[in-house]
C-alpha positions in Angstrom: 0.0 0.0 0.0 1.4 3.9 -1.0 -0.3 6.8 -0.9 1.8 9.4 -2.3 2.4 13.2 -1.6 4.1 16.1 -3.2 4.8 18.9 -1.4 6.9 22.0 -2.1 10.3 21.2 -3.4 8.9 18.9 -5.5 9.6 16.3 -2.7 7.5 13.0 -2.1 6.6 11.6 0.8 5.8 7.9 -0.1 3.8 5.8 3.7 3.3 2.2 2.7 2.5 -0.6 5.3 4.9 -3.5 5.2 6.6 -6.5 6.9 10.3 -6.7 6.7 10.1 -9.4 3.7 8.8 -6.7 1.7 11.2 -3.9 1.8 13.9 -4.8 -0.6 10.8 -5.6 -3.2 8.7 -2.8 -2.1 11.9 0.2 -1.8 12.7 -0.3 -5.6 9.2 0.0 -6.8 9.5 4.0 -5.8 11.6 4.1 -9.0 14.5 6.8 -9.9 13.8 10.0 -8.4 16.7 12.0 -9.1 17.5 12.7 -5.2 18.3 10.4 -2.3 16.4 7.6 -0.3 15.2 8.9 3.3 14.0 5.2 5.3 11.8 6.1 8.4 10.6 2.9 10.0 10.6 1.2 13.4 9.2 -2.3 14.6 6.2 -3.2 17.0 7.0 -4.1 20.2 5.6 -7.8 21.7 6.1 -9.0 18.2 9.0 -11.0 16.1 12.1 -9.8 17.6 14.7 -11.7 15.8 13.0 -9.9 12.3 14.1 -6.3 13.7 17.8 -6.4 12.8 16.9 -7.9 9.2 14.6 -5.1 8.5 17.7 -2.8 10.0 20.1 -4.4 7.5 17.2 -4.0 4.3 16.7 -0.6 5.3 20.5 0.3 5.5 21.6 -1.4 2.3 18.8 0.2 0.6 18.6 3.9 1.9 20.7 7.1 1.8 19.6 7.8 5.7 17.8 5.6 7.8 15.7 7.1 11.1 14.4 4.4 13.1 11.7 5.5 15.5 8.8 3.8 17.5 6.3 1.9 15.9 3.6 1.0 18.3 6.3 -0.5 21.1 3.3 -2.0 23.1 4.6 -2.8 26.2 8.3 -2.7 25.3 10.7 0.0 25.7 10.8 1.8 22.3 14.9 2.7 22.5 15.4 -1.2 23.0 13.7 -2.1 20.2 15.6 0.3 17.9 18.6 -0.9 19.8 17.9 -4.1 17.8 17.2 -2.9 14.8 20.3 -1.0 15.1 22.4 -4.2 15.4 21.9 -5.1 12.4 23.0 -2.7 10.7 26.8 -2.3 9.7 29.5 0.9 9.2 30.1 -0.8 5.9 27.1 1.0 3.9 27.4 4.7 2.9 24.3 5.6 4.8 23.5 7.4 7.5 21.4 6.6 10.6 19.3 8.4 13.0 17.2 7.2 16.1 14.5 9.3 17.1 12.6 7.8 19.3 9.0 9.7 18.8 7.8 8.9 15.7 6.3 12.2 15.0 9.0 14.2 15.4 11.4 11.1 13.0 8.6 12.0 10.4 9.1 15.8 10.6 12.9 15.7 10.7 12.9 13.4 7.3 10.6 16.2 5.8 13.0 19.1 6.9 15.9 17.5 5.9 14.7 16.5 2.8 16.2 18.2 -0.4 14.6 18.6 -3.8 14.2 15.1 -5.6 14.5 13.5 -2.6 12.0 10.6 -1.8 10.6 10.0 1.9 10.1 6.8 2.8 7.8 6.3 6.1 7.2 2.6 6.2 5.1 0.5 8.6 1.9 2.1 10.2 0.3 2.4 6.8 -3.1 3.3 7.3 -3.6 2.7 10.8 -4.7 5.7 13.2 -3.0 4.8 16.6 0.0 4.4 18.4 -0.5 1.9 20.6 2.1 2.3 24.0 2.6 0.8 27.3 -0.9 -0.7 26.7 -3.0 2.5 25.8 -4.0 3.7 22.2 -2.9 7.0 21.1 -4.3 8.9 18.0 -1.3 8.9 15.3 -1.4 9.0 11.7 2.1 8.8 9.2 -0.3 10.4 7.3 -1.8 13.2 9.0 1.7 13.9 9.8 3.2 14.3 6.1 0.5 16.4 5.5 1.0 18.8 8.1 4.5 19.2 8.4 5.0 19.2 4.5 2.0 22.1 4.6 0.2 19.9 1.7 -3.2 18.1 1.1 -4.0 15.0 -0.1 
């Protein structure tokens, strides 16, 4: 699933809901853009641990810059989930990486960093309308949150 946005600097903001099994097919399928690859994912907590440093590795070998954040932690402690995801990834790739813990403000720092051409990447939530943490449900949309920092409808 994608829903696309364009925003001023003719930069897109691509949100797509996906296991780890689908990023290296689904990552190409953005297509040449012209600018670089920003990656903003995380993994849910209380799920598949051992797939969280796999998706870190996908992400890393596929991405200019990679920001890990939270993505509905449940009951576990978001920074040691992205801990994980972070141990999979390697020095040996030329991209960068950034934890940011709060997945709103990971979403906002993509957008402002983003340069014309570039493509943002916010993968995992998809659709959904919470954030679910430490047992309660929060309202939290990826995209309500492209819209509004990126000033753009859609």
């Amino acid at each position: 699933y994608f829903q696309e946005y364009a925003f001023e600097k003719n930069t897109y903001q691509c949100q797509l809901s996906i296991d780890g099994t689908s990023y290296s097919t689904a990552i190409p399928l953005l297509g040449p853009f012209g600018g670089k690859l920003v990656c903003v994912f995380g993994c849910g907590g209380d799920r598949d641990q051992e797939k969280r440093p796999r998706m870190g590795a996908i992400a890393q070998s596929m991405a200019d810059h990679v920001i890990v954040t939270s993505d509905n932690p449940r009951t576990e402690d978001p920074q040691e989930i992205m801990n994980m995801i972070v141990a999979g990834m390697s020095g040996h790739h030329n991209s960068s990486v950034e934890l940011i813990a709060d997945r709103a403000a990971a979403i906002m720092t993509a957008v402002r960093q983003a340069q014309a051409h570039d493509v943002v990447l916010v993968a995992g939530k998809g659709h959904e309308t919470t954030q679910e943490i430490k047992g309660k449900r929060f309202d939290f949309s990826d995209q309500a949150h492209l819209r509004l920092v990126s000033g753009g409808s859609n």
